[in-house]
Structure formats: C-alpha cells, structure tokens
C-alpha positions in Angstrom: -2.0 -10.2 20.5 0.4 -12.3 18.7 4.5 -11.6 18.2 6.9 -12.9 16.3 10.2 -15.1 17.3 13.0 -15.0 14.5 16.1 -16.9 14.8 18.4 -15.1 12.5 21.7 -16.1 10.2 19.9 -18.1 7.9 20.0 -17.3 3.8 16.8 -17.9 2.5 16.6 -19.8 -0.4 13.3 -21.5 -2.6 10.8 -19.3 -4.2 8.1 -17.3 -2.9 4.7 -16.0 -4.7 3.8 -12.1 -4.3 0.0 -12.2 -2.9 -2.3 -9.4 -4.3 -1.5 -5.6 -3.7 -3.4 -4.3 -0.8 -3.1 -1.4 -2.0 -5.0 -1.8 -5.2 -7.4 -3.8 -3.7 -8.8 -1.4 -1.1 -9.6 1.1 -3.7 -11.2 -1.9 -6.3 -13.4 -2.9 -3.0 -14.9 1.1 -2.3 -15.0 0.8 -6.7 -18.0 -2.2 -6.4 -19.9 0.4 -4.6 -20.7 2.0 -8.6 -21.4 -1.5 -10.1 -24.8 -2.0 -11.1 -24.4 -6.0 -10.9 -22.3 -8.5 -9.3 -18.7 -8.1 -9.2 -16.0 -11.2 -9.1 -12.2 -10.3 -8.0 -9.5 -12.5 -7.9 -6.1 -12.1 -6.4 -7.3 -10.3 -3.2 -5.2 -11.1 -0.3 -6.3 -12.2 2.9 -5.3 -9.4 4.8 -7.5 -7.4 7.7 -7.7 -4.1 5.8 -9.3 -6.2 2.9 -11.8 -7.5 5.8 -12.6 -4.4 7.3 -13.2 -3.2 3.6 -16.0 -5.9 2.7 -17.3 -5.3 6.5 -17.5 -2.0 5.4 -19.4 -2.6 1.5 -22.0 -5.2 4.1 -22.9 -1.7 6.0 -22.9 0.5 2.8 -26.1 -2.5 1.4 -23.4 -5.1 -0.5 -23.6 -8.4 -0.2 -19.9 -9.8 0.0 -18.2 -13.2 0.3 -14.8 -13.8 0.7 -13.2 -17.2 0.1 -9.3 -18.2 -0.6 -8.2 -15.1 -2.4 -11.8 -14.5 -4.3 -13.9 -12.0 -3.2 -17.3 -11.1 -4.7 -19.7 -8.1 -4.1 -23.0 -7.3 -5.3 -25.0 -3.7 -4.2 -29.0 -4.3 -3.1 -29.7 -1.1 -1.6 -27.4 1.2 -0.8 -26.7 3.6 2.4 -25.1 6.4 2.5 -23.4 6.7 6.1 -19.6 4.8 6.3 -19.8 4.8 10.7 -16.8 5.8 12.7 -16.0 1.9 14.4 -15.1 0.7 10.9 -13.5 3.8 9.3 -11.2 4.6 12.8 -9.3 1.3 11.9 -9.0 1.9 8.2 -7.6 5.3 6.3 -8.5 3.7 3.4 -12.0 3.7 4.3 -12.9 7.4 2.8 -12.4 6.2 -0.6 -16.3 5.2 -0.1 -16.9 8.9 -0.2 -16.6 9.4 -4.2 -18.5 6.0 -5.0 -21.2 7.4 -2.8 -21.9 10.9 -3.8 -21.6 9.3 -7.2 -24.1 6.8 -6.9 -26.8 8.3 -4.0 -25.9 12.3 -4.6 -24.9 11.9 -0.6 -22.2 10.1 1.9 -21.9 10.8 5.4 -18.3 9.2 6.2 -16.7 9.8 9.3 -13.6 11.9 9.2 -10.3 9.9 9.3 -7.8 11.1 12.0 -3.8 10.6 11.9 -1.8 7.8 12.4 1.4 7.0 13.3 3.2 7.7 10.1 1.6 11.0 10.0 -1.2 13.1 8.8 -2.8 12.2 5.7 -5.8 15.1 5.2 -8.0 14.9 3.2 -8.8 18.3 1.8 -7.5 17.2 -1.9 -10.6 15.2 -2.1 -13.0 17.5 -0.8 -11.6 20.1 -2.8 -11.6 18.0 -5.9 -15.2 16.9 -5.5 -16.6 20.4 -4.7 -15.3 21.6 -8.4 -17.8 18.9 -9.5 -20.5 20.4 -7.6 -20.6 19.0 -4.1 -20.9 20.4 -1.1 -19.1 19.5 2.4 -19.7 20.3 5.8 -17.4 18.5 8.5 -20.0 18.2 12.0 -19.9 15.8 14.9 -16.7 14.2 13.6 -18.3 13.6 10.1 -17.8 14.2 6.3 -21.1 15.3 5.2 -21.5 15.7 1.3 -24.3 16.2 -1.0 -24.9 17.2 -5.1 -28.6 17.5 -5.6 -28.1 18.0 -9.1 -25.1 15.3 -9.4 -21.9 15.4 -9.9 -20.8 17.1 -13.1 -17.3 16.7 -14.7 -14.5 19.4 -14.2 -11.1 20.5 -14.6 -9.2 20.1 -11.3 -5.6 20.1 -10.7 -4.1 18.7 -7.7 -1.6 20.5 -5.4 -0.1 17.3 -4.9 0.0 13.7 -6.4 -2.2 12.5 -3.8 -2.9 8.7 -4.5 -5.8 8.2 -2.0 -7.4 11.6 -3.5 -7.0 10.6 -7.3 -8.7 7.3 -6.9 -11.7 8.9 -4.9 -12.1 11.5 -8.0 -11.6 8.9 -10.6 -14.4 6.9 -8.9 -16.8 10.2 -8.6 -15.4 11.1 -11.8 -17.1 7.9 -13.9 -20.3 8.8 -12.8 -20.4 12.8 -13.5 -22.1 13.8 -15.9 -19.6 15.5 -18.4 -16.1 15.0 -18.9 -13.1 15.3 -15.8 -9.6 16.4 -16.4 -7.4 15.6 -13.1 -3.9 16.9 -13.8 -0.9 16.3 -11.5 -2.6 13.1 -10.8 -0.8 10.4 -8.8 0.6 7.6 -11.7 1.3 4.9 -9.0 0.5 1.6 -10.5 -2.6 0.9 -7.5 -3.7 4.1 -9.4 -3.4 2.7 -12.6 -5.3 -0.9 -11.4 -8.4 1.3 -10.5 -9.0 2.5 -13.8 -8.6 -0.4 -15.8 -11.1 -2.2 -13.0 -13.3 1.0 -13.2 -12.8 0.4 -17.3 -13.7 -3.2 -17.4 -17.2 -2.1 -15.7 -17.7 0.0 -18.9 -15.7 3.4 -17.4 -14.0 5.6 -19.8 -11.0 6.6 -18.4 -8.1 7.3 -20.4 -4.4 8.5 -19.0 -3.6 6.5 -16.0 -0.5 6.3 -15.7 0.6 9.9 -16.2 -0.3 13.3 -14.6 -2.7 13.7 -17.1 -6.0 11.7 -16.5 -9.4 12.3 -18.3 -12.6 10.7 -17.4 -15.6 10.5 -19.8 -18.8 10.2 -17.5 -21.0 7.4 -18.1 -24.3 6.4 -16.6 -24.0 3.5 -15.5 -21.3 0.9 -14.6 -22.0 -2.8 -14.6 -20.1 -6.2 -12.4 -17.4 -7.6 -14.0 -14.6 -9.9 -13.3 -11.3 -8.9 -12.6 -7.8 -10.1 -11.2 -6.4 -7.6 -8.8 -2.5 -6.7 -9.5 0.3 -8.4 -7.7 1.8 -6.8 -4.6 4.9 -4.5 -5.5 5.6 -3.5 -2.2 5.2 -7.2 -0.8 7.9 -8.1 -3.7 10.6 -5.3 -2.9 10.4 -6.6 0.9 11.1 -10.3 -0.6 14.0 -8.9 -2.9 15.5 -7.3 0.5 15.1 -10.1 2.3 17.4 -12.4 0.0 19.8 -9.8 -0.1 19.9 -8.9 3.8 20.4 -12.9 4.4 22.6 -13.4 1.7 20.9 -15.8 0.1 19.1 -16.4 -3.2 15.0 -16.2 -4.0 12.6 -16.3 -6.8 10.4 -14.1 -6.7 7.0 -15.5 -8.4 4.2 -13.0 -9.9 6.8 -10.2 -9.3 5.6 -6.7 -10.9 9.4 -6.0 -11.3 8.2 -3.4 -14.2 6.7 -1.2 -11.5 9.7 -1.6 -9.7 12.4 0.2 -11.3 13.1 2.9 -8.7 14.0 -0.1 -5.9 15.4 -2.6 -8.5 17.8 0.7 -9.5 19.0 1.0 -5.7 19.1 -2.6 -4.7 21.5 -2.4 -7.9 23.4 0.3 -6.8 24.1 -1.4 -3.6 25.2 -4.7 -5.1 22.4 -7.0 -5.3 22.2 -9.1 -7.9 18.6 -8.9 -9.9 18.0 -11.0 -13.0 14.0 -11.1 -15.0 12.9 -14.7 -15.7 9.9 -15.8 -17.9 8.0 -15.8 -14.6 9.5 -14.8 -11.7 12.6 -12.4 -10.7 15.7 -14.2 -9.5 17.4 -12.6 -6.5 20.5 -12.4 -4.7 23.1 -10.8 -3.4 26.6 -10.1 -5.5 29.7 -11.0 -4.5 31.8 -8.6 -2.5 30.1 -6.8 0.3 27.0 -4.6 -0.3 27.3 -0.6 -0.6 25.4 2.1 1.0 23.7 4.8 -1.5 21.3 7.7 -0.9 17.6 7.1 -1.5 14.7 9.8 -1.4 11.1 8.9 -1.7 9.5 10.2 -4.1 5.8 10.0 -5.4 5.8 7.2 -8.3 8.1 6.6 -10.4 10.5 7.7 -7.7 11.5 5.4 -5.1 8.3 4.4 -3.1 7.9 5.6 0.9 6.5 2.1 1.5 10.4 0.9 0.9 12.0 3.4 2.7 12.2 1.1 5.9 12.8 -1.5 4.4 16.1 -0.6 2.3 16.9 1.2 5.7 17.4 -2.4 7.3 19.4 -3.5 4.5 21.6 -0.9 4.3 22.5 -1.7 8.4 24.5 -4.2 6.9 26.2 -2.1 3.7 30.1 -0.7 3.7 29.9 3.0 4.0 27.4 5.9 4.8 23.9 6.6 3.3 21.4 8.9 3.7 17.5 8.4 3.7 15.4 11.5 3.0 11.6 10.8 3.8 9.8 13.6 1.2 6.0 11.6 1.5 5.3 11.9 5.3 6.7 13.8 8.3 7.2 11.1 10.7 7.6 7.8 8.9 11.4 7.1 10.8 9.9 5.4 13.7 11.7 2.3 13.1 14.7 4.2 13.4 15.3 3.5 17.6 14.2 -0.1 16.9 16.9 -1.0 14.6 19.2 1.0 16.8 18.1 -1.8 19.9 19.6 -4.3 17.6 22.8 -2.2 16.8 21.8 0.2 14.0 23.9 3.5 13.6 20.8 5.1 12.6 21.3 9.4 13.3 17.8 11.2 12.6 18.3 15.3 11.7 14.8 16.5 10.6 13.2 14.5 7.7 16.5 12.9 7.1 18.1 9.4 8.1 21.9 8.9 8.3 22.7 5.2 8.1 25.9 3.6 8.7 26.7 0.5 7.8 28.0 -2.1 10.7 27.9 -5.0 9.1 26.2 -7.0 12.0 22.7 -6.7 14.2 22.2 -8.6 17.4 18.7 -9.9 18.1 16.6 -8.4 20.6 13.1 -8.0 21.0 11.4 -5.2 19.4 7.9 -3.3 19.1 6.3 -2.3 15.5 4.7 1.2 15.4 3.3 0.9 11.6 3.0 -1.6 8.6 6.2 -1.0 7.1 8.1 -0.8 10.3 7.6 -4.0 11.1 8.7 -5.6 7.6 11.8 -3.5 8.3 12.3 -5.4 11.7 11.7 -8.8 10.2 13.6 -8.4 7.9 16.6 -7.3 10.4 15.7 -10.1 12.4 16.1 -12.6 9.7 19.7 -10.9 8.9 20.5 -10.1 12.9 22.3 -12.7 15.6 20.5 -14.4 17.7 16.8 -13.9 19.0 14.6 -11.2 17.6 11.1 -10.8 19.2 8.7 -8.1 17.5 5.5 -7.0 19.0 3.0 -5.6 17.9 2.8 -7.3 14.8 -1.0 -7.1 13.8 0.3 -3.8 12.0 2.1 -6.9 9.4 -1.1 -8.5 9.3 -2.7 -5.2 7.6 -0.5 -5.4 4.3 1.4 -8.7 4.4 -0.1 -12.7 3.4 1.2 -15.4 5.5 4.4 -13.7 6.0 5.7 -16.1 8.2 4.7 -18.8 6.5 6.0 -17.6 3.0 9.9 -16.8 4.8 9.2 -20.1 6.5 8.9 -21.8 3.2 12.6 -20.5 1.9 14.3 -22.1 5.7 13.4 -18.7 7.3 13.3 -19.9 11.2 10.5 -17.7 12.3 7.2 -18.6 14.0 4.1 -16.7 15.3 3.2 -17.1 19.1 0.7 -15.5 21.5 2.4 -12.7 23.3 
C-alpha cells in the first residue's frame, strides 16, 4: 500500500490538463451494456474504479480493452448476475442493474452496503424501476429483478435528486417500451454526459439538464464513439490548489461552465479566476484570502465532492466560515486530520466551523475517503514541513497521476511504498 510524502511551501506554477470525469465515465461504462455493437470512448481516465468497471462489463459477456485513455466495449452474450467481489469495491457498480433488466428482462446484482461517507440506499432505483413494471426481491445479500413482459415507460418522480438513481432509470428508461417522465431528476453535468452518450447510440432523451427529463423508448441502441466529459471535480481541486500555495495554474480542458457554484466561492474568498480560449487561468489575489459559508447542494449548488476540498483552503483564510454538509451524514472525516496539522476545525452536527490560522504544519496523516485525501494533499502542499498521507489508494479511485500532474507545476511530492 503506497503513501504519499509532500514537502510543502512551494507555489505551483505551469499548467495542468483535467483527465476524464470518473464520474461520467462509470455510468457511460454500465451504458455499453444496451449497445447492440461495438462501442469506442475516449477520455476515460485511468483510474481503478474505471478498471473494476470494464472487469465488471468482462463478467456481464463484454469484451473490453483498455489502452492510454481509450476504452472499447463490445456485448457477445450477456449474463445477468453482477457478483459481490466486484460490486463490494465499487458503489457505482449497481448502475448495471437498469442496462440489465433493460436488455435481458432480469439482473441479479449484489446489494451495495455503506461506506465511509455514508449510506447511499438504493431504494430510489428500485422504486423507480418497479413503476415501469419490475419486480425486486432483496435475498442472500442480492438485488433480484425481473419484467417478463419488459419494461414499460412511466411517470415517476423522485423524492430526491438522486444522481446514481437517475442514470439507472435513464438507462432502463431507453429501452421501455413507451415513453418515461422522471421529474425532480438530478441535473448534474455526469447526468447530462449519460444522455447525450445514451443519445449518440440512437436514444431519445430529451431534458437533461433540468428536473424535467423525458425518455422516448427505442428498441434498440447501437455502438458509437464518444469522448467522455472532462473532470469538474478533478479541476476545482487544481483551482484550490493554486490558490492554497499561492501560486498561479492553467487549468487545461477545464469545464469551468459546470463550475459556477465553486468558481462563485473561490471568488468570494479572493482568488483570482480568469476564462482563456482554452484553459482557466488561476491564482490567488492580492491581500489575504477570506473565509465565507458554503452548503452543498445537489447541482447547481455547490458540489459535496468540494466540500473538503474548500475546507483545506479556507485553513488558511482571515476570519470564520462555516461548512454545512446537506448531501451525506458523515462526509467531515477529514475534519481531525487537518486538525493534526493545525486546523481549528469545530464539528456541531452536520455543520463544520472553520477558522482560519493562516499556517499548517506537516505531519503524517491517514485518508478515510476520495475526497478526503485531495483535501490533505492539498494541505500538505500549502502546510510546513513534512506531510505523509496513508492510505492513499482511496486518490487513486477518482484522481489521474496526481502526483505526477502537481509534480509537473514544482509540486515536491512523490509516491513511496508504505
């Protein structure tokens, strides 16, 4: 298990390319489960949720290859049990379940437990997919689904803007017969990525992007090619970490359109953002930086998978802020980590006091989720001294070559066996 040993102090400056969003892709990879064809993707990151994913398709009866950042996928007979040693390490995982109700009229997917950031049920989806006729037992620590008759298209609204369950009812939804109405629909832009892939393979989705999604049934779908979207989330941690350093980036292949909830804050706190022809320019103002209050929000409000990350920055901001964490009831674990390298970090329920110190010292630290670690790079990069995270294969799940991309802007950081 490798760790990571960051020398601190140093501002970053060069320019750094945003990889392909995991997020998106995930969802795109359980989507070449309805292709009738071979499908080509381009901009996939090499990431181990995206290898997990094709392991995954290889069990399901695809045949996938994955080489530089092009991944390809083509279905020769297709099984309808997704086993428990593959989807255990992978939430995303259960978005097989749509593709394969759609497709065999069954799925037998194991059920997906917690994690560390919290529960994330999945009783939107069931619910969502028995409206269109299925019909779900849980046994023996399985999802089992069937629809004789096939899925047919329905009205459903969704109690909330869950992002996992709109893309596995946008994928069942393609196939129904009939048309699909999902209201309060997520509108995040992985969401939106879906349904122009599950478009170019001759969907007819229209409404992505708003709470309002309709979804013509078709009978078949057929391969395409298609470039996955860049990684928002990978670019907001890149905007932080010019700021927290105090030095100046360009961020290349930057989604900075889907960004305007972090891009408002980082703002708002003094960094300086500026839209080039094709990248973002970064850096912080002059004058110290300002704490603000920041709530997560489902999309377009400020996204959870920041909320660690502006958390770090603001360790070093004039003033008091708070953090309230609406997405998921225990994603502050960070919080004692940052405290080891001087945080004033005060927890009261779902909430997250941060005051601003102005310095962290390096110590060595443990990850306990994805975003949690960015958060303690990113400290360490800004900190004094030596910072030593563990635990960092939870970076390798959602971040390229991290260490090599900070590395590449005079970040002194290097990977070595723990």
């Amino acid at each position: 298990m490798d760790k990571l040993i960051i020398e601190g102090g140093v501002p970053l400056q060069g320019s750094i390319r945003v990889s392909g969003a995991k997020n998106a892709a995930l969802p795109i990879l359980m989507a070449c489960l309805l292709a009738e064809g071979p499908v080509s993707l381009t901009n996939v990151p090499r990431l181990a949720d995206i290898r997990t994913s094709l392991k995954l398709l290889n069990i399901l009866g695809c045949e996938t290859a994955f080489e530089g950042n092009d991944a390809t996928s083509v279905c020769t007979g297709l099984k309808s049990e997704a086993p428990y040693d593959l989807v255990k390490t992978m939430r995303a995982s259960v978005l097989c379940l749509g593709p394969l109700l759609a497709r065999l009229g069954e799925a037998q997917v194991a059920l997906p437990g917690g994690c560390a950031i919290g529960a994330r049920p999945v009783d939107l989806h069931l619910r969502g997919m028995e409206k269109m006729g299925a019909k779900f037992e849980l046994t023996g620590g399985y999802i089992r689904g069937v629809c004789p008759g096939g899925l047919k298209g329905a009205k459903i609204t969704l109690d909330f803007p869950t992002v996992g369950g709109t893309e596995n009812l946008l994928m069942a939804a393609s196939l129904a017969q009939g048309a699909t109405t999902l209201e309060n629909a997520a509108r995040e832009p992985e969401v939106v990525d879906l349904a122009n892939f599950l478009n170019a393979m001759g969907a007819k989705i229209t409404g992505q992007g708003t709470s309002v999604i309709t979804v013509e049934g078709v009978s078949t779908l057929k391969g395409c090619a298609y470039r996955v979207m860049p990684d928002r989330i990978e670019a907001g941690t890149y905007m932080i970490a010019a700021a927290i350093t105090g030095g100046e980036l360009e961020i290349v292949d930057c989604p900075f359109a889907d960004l305007d909830a972090v891009s408002y804050k980082l703002r708002e706190m003094g960094v300086w953002l500026q839209e080039m022809d094709d990248f973002v320019l970064v850096r912080r103002s002059d004058g110290p930086l300002r704490n603000v209050d920041v709530t997560t929000l489902p999309h377009p409000g400020f996204p959870t998978d920041m909320q660690a990350q502006i958390m770090a920055l603001m360790c070093f901001g004039k003033g008091a802020g708070t953090i309230e964490e609406k997405i998921f009831e225990n994603r502050f674990m960070h919080v004692l980590e940052l405290v080891r390298l001087g945080a004033d970090v005060r927890l009261k329920g779902r909430t997250a006091m941060v005051q601003g110190v102005g310095k962290l010292i390096g110590a060595p630290v443990m990850a306990s989720d994805l975003r949690a670690s960015a958060s303690l790079v990113l400290a360490g990069l800004a900190a004094e001294g030596t910072t030593t995270i563990e635990r960092i294969y939870h970076l390798d799940r959602g971040y390229e070559n991290i260490e090599a991309k900070l590395s590449g802007v005079g970040a002194r950081i290097k990977r070595v066996p723990a």
